[in-house]
C-alpha positions as CSV (number, residue, x, y, z in Angstrom):
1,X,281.9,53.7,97.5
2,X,281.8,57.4,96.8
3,X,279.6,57.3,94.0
4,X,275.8,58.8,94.7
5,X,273.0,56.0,92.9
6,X,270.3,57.7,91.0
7,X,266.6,56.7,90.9
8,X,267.0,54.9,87.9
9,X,269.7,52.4,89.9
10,X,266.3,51.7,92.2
11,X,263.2,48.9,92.2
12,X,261.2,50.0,89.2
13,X,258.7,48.6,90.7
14,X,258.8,51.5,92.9
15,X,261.4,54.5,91.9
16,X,258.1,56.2,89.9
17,X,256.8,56.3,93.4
18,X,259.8,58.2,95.4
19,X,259.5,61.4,96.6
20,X,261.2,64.1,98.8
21,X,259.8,65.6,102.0
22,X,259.6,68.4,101.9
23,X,261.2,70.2,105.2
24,X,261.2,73.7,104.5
25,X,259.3,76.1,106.8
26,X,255.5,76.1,106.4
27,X,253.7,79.5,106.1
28,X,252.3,81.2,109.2
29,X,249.5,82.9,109.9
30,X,249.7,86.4,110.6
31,X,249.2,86.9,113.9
32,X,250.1,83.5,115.0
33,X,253.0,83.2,117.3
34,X,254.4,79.2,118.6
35,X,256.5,79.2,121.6
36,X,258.1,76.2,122.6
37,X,258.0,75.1,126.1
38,X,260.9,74.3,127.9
39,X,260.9,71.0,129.7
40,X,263.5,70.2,132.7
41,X,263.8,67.0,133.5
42,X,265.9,65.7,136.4
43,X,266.2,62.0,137.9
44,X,263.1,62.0,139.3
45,X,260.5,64.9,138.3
46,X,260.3,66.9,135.3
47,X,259.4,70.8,135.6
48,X,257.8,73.2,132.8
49,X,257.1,77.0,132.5
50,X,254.2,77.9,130.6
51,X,253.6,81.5,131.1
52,X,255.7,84.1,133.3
53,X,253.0,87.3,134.1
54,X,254.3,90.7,134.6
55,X,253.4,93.3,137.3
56,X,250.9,94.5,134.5
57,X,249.2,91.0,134.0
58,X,250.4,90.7,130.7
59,X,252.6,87.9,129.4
60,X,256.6,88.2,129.1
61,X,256.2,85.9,126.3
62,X,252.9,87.2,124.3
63,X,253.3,91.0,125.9
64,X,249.9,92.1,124.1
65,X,248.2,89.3,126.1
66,X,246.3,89.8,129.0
67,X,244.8,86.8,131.1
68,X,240.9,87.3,131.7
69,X,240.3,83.5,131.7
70,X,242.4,79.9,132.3
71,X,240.1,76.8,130.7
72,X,240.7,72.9,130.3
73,X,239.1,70.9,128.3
74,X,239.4,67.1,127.2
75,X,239.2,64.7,124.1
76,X,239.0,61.3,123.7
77,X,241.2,59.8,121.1
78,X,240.3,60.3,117.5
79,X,237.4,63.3,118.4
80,X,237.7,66.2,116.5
81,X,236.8,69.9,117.8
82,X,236.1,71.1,114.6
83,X,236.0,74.9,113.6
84,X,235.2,77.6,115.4
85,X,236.4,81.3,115.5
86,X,236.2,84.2,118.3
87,X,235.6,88.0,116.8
88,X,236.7,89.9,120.2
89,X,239.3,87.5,122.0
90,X,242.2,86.2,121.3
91,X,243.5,82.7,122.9
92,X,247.1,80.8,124.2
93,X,246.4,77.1,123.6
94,X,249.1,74.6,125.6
95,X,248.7,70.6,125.3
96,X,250.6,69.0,127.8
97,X,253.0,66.2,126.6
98,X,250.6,63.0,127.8
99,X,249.0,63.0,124.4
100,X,248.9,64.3,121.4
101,X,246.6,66.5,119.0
102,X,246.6,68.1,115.8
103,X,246.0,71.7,116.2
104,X,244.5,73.3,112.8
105,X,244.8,77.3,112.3
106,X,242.6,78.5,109.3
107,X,243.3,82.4,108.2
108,X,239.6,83.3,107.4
109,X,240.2,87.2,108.0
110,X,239.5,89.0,104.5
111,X,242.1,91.6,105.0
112,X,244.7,89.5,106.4
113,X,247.8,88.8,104.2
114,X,247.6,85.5,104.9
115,X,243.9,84.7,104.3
116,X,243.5,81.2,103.3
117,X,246.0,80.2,105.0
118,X,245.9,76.7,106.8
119,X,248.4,75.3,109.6
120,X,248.6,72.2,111.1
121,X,250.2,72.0,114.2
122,X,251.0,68.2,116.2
123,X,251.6,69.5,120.1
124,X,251.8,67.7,122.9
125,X,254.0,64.6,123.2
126,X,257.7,66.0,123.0
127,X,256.4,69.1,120.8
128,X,255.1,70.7,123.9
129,X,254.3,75.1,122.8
130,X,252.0,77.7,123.9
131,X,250.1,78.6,120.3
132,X,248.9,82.1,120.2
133,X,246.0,82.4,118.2
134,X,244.7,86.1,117.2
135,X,240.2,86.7,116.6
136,X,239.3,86.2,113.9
137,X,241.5,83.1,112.9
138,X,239.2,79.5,113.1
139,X,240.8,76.5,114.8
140,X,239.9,73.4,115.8
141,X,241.8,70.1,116.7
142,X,241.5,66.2,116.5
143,X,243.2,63.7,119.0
144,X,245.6,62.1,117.3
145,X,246.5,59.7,120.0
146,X,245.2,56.7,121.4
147,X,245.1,58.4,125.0
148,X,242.3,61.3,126.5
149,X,244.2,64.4,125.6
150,X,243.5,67.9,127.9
151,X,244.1,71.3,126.4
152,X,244.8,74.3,128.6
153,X,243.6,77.8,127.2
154,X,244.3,81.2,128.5
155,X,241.8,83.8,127.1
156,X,242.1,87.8,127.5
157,X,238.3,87.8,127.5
158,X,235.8,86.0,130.0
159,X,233.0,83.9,128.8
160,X,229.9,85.6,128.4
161,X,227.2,83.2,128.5
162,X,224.6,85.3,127.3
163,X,226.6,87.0,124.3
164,X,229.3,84.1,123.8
165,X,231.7,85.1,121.5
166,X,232.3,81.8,119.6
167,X,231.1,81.4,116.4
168,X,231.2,77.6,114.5
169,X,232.2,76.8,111.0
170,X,231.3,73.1,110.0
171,X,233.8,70.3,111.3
172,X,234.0,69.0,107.4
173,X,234.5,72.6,105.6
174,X,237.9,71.5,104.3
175,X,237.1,68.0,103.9
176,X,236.0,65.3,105.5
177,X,239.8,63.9,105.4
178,X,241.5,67.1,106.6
179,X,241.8,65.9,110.2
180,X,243.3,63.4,108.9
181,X,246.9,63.1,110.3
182,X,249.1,63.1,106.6
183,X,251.0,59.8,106.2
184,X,254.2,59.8,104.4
């Protein structure tokens, strides 16, 4: 049987209700860079390299990046760190694959040709990447999985305690439903 059906050879009850995903790329912030981490797995280990550092201190992957500062912090499942922004540094975000979270980039730089512009990236689990994420650019993320999720950051600035350079933007700014993981 050669011949392709149509939605009118379908359930009425639901072809008004079919769609197609839609798997084109989405758009990226400019700025942003996602590198995929390569995982090695033999019979009894696995093996991943997140960052290679040059005689400089920069990154061979994100060569404008210098390490000031290496961070780790935790959520439990379904938290959200909503919103917040940094005006002088610029961060590497890695999930390792244990659990999984929803990274959200929001382009809220008035000169940038990609203000407005949202992402929403699902790492960790087998979509293990380093995100790079420029100043300027707000993100925040929500555990999507049912397990305590860590997130490892690299920053080229240290933390200043008494001038910190994070700024917040309220968890619910897009919606209370935007953290939302999007069911098809």
């Amino acid at each position: 049987m050669d011949t392709p059906l149509t939605v009118a050879d379908l359930d009425e009850k639901y072809s008004a209700k079919i769609y197609t995903q839609d798997y084109k790329n989405k758009p990226v912030i400019d700025g942003v860079s996602i590198v995929t981490v390569k995982n090695f797995t033999s019979e009894d280990s696995d093996f991943s390299e997140l960052l290679r550092i040059n005689a400089q201190g920069k990154s061979e992957q994100f060569p404008d990046f210098q390490i000031a500062q290496i961070n780790r912090t935790t959520q439990i499942p379904g938290s959200i760190k909503g919103w917040h922004l940094h005006l002088a540094q610029d961060e590497l975000w890695y999930v390792p694959d244990e659990a999984r979270i929803l990274t959200c980039l929001w382009d809220i730089r008035k000169t940038s040709p990609t203000y407005g512009t949202v992402m929403r990236i699902p790492v960790g689990g087998s979509a293990q990447s380093m995100i790079y994420i420029p100043r300027g650019v707000a993100h925040g993320s929500a555990n999507v999985s049912q397990k305590i999720s860590v997130t490892i950051y690299f920053m080229n600035k240290q933390f200043d305690i008494h001038n910190p350079d994070e700024h917040r933007i309220p968890w619910d700014a897009l919606g209370k439903d935007f953290w939302t993981p999007q069911r098809d």
